[in-house]
GUNU-561096 format. One record per residue (C-alpha): residue in three letters; x, y, z. Coordinates in Angstrom, 1 decimal, decimal comma, m for minus. Layout:
N
+-----+--------+--------+--------+
|   r |   east |  north |     up |
+-----+--------+--------+--------+
| ALA |      X |      Y |      Z |
...
+-----+--------+--------+--------+
//
This chain:
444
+-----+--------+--------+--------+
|   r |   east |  north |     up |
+-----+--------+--------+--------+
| UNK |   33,4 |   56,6 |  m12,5 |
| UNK |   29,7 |   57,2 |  m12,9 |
| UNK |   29,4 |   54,7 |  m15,3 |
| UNK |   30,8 |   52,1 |  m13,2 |
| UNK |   28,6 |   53,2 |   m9,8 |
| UNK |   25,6 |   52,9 |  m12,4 |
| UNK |   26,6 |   49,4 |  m13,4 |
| UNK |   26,7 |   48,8 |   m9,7 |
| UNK |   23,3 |   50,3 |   m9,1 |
| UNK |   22,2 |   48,1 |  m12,2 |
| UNK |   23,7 |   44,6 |  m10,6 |
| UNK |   22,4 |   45,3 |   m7,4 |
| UNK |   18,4 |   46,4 |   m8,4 |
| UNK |   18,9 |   43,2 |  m10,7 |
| UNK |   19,8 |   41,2 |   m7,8 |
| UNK |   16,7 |   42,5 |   m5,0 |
| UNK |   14,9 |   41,9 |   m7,7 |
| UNK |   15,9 |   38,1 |   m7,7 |
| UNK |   15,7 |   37,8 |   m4,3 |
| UNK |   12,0 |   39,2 |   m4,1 |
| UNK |   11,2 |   36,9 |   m6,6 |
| UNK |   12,1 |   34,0 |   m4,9 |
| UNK |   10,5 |   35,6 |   m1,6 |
| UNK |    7,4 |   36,3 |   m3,6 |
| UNK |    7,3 |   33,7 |   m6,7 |
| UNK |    4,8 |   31,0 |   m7,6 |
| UNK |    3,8 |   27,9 |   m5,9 |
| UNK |    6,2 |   25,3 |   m7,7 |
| UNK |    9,0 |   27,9 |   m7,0 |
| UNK |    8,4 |   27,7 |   m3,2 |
| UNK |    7,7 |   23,8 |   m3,4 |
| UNK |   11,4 |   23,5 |   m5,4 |
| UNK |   12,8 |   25,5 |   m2,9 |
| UNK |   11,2 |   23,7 |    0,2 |
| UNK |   12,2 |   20,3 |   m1,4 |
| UNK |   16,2 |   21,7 |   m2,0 |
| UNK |   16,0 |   22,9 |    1,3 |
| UNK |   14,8 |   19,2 |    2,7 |
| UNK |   17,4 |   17,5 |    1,0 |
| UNK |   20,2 |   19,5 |    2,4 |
| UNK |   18,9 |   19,3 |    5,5 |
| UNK |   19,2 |   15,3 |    5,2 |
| UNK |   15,5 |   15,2 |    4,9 |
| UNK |   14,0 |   12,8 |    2,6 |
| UNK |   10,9 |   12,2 |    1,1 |
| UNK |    9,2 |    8,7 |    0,4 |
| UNK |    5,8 |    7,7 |   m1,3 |
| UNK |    4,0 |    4,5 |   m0,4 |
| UNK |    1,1 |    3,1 |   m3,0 |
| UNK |    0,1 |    0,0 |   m2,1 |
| UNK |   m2,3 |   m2,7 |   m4,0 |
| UNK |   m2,6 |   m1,0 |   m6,7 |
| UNK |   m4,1 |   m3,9 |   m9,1 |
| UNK |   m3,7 |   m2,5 |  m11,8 |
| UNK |   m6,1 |   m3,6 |  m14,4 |
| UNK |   m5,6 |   m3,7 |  m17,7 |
| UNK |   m8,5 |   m2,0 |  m19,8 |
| UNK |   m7,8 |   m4,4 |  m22,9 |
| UNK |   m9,2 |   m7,2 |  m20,2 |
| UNK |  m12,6 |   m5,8 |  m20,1 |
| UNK |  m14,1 |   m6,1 |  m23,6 |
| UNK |  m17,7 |   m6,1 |  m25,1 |
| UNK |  m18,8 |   m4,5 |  m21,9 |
| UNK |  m17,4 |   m7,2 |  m19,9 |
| UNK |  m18,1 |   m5,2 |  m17,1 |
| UNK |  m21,6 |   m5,8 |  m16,8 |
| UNK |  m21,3 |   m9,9 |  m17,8 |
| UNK |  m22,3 |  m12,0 |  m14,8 |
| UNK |  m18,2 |  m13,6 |  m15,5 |
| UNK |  m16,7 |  m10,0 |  m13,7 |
| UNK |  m19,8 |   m9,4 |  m11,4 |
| UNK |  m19,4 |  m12,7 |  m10,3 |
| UNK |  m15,6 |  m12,1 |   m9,8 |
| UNK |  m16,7 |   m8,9 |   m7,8 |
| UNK |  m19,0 |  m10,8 |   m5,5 |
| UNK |  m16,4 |  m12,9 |   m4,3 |
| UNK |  m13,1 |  m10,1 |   m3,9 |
| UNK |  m15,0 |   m6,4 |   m4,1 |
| UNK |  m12,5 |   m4,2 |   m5,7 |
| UNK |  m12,7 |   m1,6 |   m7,5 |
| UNK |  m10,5 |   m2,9 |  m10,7 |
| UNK |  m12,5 |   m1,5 |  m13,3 |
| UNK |  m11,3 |    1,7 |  m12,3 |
| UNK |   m8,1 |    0,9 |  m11,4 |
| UNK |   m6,1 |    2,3 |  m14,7 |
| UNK |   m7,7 |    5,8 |  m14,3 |
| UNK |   m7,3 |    5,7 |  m10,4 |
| UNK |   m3,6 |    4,8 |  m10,7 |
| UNK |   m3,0 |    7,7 |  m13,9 |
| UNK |   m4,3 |   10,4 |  m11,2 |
| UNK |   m1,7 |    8,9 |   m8,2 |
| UNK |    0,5 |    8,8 |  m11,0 |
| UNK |    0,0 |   12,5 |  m11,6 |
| UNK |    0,2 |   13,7 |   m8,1 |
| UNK |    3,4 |   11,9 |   m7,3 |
| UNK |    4,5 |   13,8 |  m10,3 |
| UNK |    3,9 |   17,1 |   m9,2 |
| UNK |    5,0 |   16,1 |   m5,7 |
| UNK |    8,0 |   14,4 |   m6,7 |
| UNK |    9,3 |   12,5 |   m3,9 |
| UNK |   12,3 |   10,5 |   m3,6 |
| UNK |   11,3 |    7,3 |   m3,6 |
| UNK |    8,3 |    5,5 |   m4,6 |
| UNK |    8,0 |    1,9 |   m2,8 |
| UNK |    5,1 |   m0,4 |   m3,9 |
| UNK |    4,9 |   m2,8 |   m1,5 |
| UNK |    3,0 |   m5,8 |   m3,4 |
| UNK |   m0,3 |   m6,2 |   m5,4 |
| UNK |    0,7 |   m4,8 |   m8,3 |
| UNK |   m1,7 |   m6,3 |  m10,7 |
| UNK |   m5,4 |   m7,3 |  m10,4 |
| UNK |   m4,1 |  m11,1 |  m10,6 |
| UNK |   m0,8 |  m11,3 |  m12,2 |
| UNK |   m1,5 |  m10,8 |  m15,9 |
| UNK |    1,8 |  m10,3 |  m17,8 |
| UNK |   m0,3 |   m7,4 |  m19,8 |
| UNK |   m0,9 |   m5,4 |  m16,9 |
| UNK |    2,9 |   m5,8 |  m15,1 |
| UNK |    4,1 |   m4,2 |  m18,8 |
| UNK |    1,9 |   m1,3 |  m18,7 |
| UNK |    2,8 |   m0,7 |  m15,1 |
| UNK |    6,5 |   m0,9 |  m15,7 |
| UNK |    6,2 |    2,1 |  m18,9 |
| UNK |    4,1 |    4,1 |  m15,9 |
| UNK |    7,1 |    3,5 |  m13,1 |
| UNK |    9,6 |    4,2 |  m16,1 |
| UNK |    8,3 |    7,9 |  m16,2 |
| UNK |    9,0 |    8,4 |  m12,5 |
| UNK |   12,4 |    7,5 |  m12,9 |
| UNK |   12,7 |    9,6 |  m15,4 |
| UNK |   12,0 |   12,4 |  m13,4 |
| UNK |   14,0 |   11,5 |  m11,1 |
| UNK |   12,1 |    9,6 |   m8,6 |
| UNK |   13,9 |    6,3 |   m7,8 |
| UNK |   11,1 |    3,4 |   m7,4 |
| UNK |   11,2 |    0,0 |   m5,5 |
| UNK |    8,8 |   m3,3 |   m5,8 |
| UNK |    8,5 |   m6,4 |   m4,7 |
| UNK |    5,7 |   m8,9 |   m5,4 |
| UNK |    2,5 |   m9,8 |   m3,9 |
| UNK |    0,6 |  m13,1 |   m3,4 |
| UNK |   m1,3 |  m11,7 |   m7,1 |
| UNK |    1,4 |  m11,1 |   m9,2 |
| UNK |    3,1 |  m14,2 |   m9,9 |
| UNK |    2,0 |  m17,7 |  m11,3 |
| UNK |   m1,6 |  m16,4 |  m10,6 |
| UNK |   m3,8 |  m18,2 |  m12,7 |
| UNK |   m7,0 |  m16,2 |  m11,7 |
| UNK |   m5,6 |  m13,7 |  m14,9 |
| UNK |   m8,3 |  m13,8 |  m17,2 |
| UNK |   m9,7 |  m11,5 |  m19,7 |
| UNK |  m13,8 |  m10,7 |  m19,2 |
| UNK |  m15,9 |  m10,6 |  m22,1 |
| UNK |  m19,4 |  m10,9 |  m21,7 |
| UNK |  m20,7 |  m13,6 |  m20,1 |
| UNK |  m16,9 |  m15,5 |  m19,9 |
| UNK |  m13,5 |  m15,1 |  m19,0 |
| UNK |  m10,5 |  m16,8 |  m20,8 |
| UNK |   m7,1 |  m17,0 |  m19,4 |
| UNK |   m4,5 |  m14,6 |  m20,9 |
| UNK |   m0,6 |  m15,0 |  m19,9 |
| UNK |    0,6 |  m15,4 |  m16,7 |
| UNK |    3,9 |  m13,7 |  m15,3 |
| UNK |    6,2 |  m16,0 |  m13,9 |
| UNK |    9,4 |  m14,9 |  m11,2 |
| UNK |   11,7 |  m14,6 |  m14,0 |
| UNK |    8,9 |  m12,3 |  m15,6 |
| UNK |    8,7 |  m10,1 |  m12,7 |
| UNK |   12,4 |   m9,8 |  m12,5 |
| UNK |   12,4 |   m9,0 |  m15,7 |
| UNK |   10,0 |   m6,7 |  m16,1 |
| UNK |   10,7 |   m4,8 |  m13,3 |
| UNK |   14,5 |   m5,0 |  m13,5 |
| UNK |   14,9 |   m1,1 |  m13,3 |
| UNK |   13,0 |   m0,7 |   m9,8 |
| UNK |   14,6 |   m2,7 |   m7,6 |
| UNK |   16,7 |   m6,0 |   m9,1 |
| UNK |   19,5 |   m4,2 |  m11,4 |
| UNK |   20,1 |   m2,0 |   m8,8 |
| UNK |   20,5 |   m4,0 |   m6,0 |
| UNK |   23,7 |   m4,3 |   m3,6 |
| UNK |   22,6 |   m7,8 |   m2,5 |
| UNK |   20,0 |   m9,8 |   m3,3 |
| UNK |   18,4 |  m13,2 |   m2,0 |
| UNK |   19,1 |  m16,4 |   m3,6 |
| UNK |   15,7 |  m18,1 |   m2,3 |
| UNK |   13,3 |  m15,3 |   m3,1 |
| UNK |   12,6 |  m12,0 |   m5,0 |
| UNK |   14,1 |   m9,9 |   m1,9 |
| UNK |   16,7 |   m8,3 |   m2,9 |
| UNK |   18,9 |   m4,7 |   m0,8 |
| UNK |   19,1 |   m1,1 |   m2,5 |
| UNK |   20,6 |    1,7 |   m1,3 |
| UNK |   18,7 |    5,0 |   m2,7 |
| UNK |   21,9 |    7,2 |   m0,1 |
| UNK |   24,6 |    6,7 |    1,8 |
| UNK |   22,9 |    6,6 |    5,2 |
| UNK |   20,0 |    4,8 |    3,9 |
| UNK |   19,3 |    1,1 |    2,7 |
| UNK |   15,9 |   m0,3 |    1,7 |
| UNK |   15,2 |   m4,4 |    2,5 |
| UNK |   12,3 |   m5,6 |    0,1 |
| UNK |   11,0 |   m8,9 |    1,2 |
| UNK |    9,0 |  m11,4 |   m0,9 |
| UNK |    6,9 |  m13,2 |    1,3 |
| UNK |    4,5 |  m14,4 |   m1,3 |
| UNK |    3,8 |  m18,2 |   m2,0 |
| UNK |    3,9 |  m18,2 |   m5,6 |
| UNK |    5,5 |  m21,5 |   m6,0 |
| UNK |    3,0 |  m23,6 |   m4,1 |
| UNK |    0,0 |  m22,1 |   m6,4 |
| UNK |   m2,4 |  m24,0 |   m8,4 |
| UNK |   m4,9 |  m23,9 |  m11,0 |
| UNK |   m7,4 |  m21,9 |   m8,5 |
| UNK |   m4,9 |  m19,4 |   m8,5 |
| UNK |   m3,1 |  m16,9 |   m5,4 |
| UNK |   m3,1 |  m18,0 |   m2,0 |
| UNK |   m3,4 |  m15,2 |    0,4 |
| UNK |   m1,2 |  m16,5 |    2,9 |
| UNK |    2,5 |  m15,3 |    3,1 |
| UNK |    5,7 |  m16,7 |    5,0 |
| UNK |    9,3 |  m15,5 |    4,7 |
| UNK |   11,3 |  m18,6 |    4,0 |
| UNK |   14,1 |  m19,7 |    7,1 |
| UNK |   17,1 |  m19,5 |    4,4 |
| UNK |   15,4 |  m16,1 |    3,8 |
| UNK |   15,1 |  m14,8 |    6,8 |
| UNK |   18,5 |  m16,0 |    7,9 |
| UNK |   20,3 |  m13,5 |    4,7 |
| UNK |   17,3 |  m10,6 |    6,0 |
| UNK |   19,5 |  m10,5 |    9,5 |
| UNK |   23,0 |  m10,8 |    7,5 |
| UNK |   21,7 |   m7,3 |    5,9 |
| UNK |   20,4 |   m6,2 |    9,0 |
| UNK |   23,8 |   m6,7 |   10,9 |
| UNK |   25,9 |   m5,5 |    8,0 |
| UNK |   23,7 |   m2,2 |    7,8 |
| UNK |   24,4 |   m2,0 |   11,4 |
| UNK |   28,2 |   m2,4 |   11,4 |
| UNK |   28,6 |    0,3 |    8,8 |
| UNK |   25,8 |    2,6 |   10,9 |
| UNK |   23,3 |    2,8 |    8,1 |
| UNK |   19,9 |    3,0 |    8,8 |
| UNK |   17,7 |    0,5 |    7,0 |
| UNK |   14,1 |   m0,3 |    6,4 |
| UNK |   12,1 |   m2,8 |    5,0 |
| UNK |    9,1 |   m3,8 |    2,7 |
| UNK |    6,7 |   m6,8 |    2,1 |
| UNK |    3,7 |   m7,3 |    1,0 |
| UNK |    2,4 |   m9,5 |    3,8 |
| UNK |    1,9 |   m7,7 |    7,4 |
| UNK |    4,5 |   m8,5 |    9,8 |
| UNK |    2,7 |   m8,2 |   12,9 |
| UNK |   m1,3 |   m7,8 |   13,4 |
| UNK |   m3,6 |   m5,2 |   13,2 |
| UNK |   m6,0 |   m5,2 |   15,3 |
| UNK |   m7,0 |   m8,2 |   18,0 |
| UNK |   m7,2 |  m11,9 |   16,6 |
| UNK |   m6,3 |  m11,1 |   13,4 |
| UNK |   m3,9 |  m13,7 |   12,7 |
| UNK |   m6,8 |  m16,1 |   13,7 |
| UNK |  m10,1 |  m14,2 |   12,6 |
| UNK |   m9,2 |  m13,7 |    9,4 |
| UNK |   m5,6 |  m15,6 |    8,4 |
| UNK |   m3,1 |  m15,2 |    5,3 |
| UNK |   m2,6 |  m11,2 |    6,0 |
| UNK |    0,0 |  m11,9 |    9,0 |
| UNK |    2,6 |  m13,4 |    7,4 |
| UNK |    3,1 |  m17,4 |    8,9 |
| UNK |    4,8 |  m17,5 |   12,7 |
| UNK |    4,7 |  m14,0 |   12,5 |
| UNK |    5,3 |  m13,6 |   17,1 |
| UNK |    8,7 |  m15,5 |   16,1 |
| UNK |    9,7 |  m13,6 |   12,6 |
| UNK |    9,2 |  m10,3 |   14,3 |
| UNK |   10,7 |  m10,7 |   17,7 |
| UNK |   13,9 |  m12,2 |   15,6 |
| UNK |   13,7 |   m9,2 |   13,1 |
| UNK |   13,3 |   m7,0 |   16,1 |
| UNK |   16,3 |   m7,8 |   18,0 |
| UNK |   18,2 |   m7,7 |   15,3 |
| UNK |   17,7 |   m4,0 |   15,2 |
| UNK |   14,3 |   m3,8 |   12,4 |
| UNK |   12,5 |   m0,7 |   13,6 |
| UNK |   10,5 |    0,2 |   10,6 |
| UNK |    8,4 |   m2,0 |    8,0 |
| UNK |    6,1 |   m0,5 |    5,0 |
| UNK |    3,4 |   m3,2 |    4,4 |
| UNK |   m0,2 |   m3,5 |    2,2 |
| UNK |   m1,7 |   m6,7 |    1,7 |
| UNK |   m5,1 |   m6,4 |    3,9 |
| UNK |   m6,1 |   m3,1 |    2,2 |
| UNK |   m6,2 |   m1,1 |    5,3 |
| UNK |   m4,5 |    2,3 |    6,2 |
| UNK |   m2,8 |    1,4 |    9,9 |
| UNK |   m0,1 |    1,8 |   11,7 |
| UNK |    0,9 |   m0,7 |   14,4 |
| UNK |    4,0 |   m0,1 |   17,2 |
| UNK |    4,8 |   m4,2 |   18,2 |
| UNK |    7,3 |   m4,2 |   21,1 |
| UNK |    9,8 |   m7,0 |   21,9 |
| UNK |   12,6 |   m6,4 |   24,6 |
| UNK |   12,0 |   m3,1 |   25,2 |
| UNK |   12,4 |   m2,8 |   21,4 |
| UNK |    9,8 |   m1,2 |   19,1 |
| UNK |    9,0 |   m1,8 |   15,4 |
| UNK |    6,4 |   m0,1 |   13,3 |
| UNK |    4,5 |   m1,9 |   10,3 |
| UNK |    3,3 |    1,0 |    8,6 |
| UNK |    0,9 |   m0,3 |    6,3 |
| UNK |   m0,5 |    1,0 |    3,6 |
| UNK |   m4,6 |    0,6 |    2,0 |
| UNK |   m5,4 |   m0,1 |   m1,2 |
| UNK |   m6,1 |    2,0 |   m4,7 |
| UNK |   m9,2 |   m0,3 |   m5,0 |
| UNK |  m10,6 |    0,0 |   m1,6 |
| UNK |  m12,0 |    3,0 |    0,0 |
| UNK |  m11,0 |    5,6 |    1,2 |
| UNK |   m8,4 |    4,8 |   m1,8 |
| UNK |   m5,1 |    6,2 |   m0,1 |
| UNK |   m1,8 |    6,5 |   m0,6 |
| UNK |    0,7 |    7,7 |    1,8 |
| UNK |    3,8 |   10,2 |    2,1 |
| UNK |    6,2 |   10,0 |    4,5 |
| UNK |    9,3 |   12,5 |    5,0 |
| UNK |   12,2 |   11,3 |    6,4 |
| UNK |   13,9 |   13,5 |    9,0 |
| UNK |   16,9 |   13,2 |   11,6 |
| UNK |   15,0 |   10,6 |   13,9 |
| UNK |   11,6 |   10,1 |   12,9 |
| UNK |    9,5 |    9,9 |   10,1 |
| UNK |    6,5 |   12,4 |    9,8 |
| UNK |    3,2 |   10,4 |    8,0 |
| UNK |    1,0 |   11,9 |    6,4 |
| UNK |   m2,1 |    9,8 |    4,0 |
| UNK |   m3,8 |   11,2 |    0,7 |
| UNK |   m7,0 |    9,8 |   m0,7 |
| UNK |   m7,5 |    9,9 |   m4,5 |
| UNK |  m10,5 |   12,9 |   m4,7 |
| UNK |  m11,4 |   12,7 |   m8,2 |
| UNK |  m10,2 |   10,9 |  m11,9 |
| UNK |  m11,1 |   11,0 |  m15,2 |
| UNK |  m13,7 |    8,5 |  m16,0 |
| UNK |  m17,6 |    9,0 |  m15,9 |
| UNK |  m19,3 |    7,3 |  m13,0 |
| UNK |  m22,5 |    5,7 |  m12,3 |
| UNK |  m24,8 |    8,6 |  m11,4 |
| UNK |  m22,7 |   12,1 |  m11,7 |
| UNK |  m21,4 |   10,9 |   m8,1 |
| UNK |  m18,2 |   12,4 |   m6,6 |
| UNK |  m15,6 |    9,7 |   m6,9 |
| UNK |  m14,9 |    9,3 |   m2,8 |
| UNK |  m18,6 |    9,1 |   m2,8 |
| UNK |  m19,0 |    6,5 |   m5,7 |
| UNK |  m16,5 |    4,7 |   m3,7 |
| UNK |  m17,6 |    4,2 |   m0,5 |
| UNK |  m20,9 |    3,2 |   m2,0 |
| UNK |  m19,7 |    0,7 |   m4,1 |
| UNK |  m17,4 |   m0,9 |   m1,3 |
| UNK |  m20,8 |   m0,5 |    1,1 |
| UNK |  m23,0 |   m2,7 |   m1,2 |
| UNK |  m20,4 |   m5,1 |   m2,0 |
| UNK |  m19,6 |   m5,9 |    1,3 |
| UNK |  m23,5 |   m6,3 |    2,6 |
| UNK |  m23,7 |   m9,1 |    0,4 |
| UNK |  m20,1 |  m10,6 |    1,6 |
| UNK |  m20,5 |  m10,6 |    4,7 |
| UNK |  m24,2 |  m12,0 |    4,8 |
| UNK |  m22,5 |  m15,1 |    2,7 |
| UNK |  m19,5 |  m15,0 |    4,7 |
| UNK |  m21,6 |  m15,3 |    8,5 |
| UNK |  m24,2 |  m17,7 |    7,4 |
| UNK |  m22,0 |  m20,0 |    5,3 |
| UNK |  m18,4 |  m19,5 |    7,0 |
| UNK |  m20,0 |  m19,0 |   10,7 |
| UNK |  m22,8 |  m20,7 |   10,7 |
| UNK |  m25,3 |  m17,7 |   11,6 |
| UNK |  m29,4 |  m18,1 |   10,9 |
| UNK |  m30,5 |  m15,7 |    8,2 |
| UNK |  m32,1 |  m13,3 |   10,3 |
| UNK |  m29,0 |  m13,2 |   12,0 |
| UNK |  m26,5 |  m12,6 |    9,1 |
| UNK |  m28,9 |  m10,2 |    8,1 |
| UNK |  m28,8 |   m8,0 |   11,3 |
| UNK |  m25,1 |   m8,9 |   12,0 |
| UNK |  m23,9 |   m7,9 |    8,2 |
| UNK |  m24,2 |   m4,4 |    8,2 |
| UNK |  m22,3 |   m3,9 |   11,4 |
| UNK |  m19,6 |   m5,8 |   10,4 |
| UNK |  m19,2 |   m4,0 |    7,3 |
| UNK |  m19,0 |   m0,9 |    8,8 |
| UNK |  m16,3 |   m1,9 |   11,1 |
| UNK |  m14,2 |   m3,1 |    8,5 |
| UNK |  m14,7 |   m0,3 |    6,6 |
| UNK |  m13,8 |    1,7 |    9,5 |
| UNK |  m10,5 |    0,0 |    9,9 |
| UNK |   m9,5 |    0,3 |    5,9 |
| UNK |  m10,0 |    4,4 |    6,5 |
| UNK |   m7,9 |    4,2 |   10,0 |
| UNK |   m8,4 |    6,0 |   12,9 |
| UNK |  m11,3 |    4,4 |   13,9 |
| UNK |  m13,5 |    5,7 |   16,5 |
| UNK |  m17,2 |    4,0 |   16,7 |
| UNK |  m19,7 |    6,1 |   17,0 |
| UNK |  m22,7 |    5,9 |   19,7 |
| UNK |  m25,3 |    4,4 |   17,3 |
| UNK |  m23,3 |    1,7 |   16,0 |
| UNK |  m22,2 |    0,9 |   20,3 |
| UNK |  m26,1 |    0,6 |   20,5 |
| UNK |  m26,3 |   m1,8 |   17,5 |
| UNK |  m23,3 |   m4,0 |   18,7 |
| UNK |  m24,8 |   m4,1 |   22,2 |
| UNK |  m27,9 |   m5,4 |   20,6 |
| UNK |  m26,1 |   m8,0 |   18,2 |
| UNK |  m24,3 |   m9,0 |   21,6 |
| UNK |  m27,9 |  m10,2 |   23,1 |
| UNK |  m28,3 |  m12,4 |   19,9 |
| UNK |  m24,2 |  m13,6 |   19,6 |
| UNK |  m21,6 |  m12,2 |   21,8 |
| UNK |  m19,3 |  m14,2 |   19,6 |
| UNK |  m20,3 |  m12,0 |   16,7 |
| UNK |  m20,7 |   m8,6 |   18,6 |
| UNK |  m16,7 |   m9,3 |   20,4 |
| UNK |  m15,3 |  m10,0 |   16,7 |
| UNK |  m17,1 |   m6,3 |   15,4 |
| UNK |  m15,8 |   m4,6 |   18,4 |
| UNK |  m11,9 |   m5,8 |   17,6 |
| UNK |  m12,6 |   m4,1 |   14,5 |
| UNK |  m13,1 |   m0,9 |   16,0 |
| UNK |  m10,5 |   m1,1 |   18,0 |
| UNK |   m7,4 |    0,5 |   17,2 |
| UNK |   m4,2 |   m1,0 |   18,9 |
| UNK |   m2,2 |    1,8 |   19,7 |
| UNK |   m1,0 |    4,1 |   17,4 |
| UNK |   m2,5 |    7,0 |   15,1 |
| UNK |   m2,8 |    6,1 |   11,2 |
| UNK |   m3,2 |    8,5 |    9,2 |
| UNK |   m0,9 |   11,3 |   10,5 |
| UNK |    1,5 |   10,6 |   12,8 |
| UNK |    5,1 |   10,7 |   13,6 |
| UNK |    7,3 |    7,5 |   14,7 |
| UNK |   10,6 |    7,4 |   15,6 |
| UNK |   13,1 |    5,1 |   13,7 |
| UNK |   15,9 |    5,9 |   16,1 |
+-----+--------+--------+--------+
//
């Protein structure tokens, strides 16, 4: 008898032992146990990283960095691709540790295409699907038949290999294509379905067919035979009461005023028609990239609502990425900017600082080309107009933007020299009408 009441003593310290351990433990523990508890309450958990452009370091050789070939290239498209392989291997690392369902990458994979880079980006996806992470893709207007895909050595740049559609499908066969419950016979878009109340639409809106020897075309369009199977999916999804959303590169709907005309190829073509159709056919939620910005629009139709969620770039500052969690009705956003990686940079800076100063004077020198060339402004002019436009566009990458009163004093000026100029500042400024970095939208 006594021995028996001491084994239950035994079992029973052993076991508030357990339980104040789990009460008390580490950091992971209470991170495992939150995510377990998520997933049985139906939650679920989805990462968003978004024109990555992924550079290759074996494309920058004999400190092709410096040649006038890649400055050159970096006048014209300011991005910071040079540091793209160490700024993806830290996203890499903290979807790791945060392990989320699903990853989507929604386009933009690559710098411009190379068939070097998509390899080495398909062994980095293959370790988050080895933890258990399951990860979608679909092409941007960079990643196929691009032949801007050049190696930089020095002075020059020499073409390197290509990646064709078959490539793509090839290569990234485990994150989207082999997996698929329907797939597209004029495109890349394909259907999966990560759970049984769940279905993911990735559309390829890219123009990879009509390119040339100059390379990618910005511009995107979702093809009418294309469109027609997207509302097949749609209205099968909906017969079988599956909730279903859908990624593309290209933004469905604008962003902020006169987008589609002040600065076109980022909308995708007859975008009013495509989304009002996609709308009424019961498409509430979209994850975009394309335009490198971190916003989220609401587009309403009928009495209908859709949100593009769109997602900025791992080039372009702020450099986020985004998580959203999945609940009953709504998904909560949330955005994360890469803080620091693991390469030495020009001055001992921080990396957000190094960033932002790098996209700064880049885009002073763009946008004085771009006004007196494009626009037709004087010098003195571009000059005095440049800086306000970069810091509006910079403001609408971060998101949330809210102009402060010096810069209201500086467009109020520019307006006395161009109210043309001054208006197309101000649209940048002005957020439509939802928040973007942390919100909550209902998909329901």
């Amino acid at each position: 008898m006594k021995t028996k009441l001491w084994l239950v003593i035994i079992l029973l310290s052993q076991l508030a032992l357990s339980c104040k351990k789990e009460l008390t433990g580490s950091e992971p523990s209470l991170k495992m146990a939150k995510r377990d508890s998520e997933k049985e309450n139906g939650h679920l958990k989805i990462a968003i990283v978004s024109d990555i452009h992924y550079m290759d370091p074996s494309l920058l050789i004999h400190d092709g960095a410096s040649g006038t070939a890649f400055q050159n290239y970096l006048d014209q498209d300011p991005k910071l691709v040079q540091y793209s392989a160490p700024i993806f291997r830290q996203v890499l690392s903290e979807i790791q540790a945060d392990k989320p369902d699903i990853l989507l990458l929604p386009g933009d994979i690559t710098k411009d295409g190379e068939k070097v880079g998509h390899i080495a980006m398909a062994g980095f996806l293959n370790q988050l699907q080895n933890d258990g992470i399951k990860v979608y893709v679909v092409p941007g207007n960079h990643d196929i038949n691009n032949a801007k895909a050049k190696l930089f050595d020095g002075n020059n740049a020499y073409p390197v290999d290509m990646t064709s559609k078959a490539d793509f499908e090839t290569i990234y066969g485990n994150f989207g294509y082999n997996n698929a419950i329907a797939r597209d016979a004029n495109s890349l878009s394909y259907v999966v379905q990560p759970r049984e109340d769940l279905r993911i639409i990735g559309i390829d809106a890219s123009k990879y067919e009509e390119y040339g020897p100059s390379g990618d075309v910005a511009a995107g369009r979702i093809k009418p035979a294309t469109l027609t199977w997207i509302l097949a999916q749609l209205e099968l999804a909906k017969q079988q009461s599956i909730t279903i959303f859908a990624m593309m590169h290209h933004n469905l709907v604008k962003h902020y005023a006169g987008q589609s005309q002040l600065d076109p190829g980022y909308v995708i073509d007859d975008w009013q028609n495509v989304a009002n159709t996609l709308v009424d056919a019961g498409l509430k939620i979209i994850f975009t990239g394309h335009y490198h910005a971190n916003d989220i629009t609401a587009y309403v139709h009928n009495e209908k609502t859709l949100f593009d969620i769109q997602t900025g770039s791992l080039v372009t500052a702020p450099i986020p990425y985004r998580m959203v969690t999945m609940k009953e009705k709504n998904l909560e956003v949330t955005t994360r900017t890469v803080q620091s990686i693991a390469a030495n940079l020009p001055g001992g800076v921080s990396f957000p600082t190094f960033a932002n100063g790098f996209l700064s004077q880049h885009l002073d020198g763009y946008f004085n080309y771009y006004l007196a060339n494009q626009l037709g402004a004087p010098a003195p002019l571009a000059g005095f107009a440049a800086p306000l436009f970069r810091n509006g566009i910079m403001a609408h990458f971060a998101g949330d933007e809210k102009m402060p009163p010096e810069q209201q004093k500086k467009i109020d000026e520019l307006a006395t020299m161009s109210q043309q100029l001054a208006g197309i500042v101000t649209t940048l400024w002005t957020d439509l009408n939802e928040k973007d970095n942390k919100t909550v939208v209902s998909y329901r």
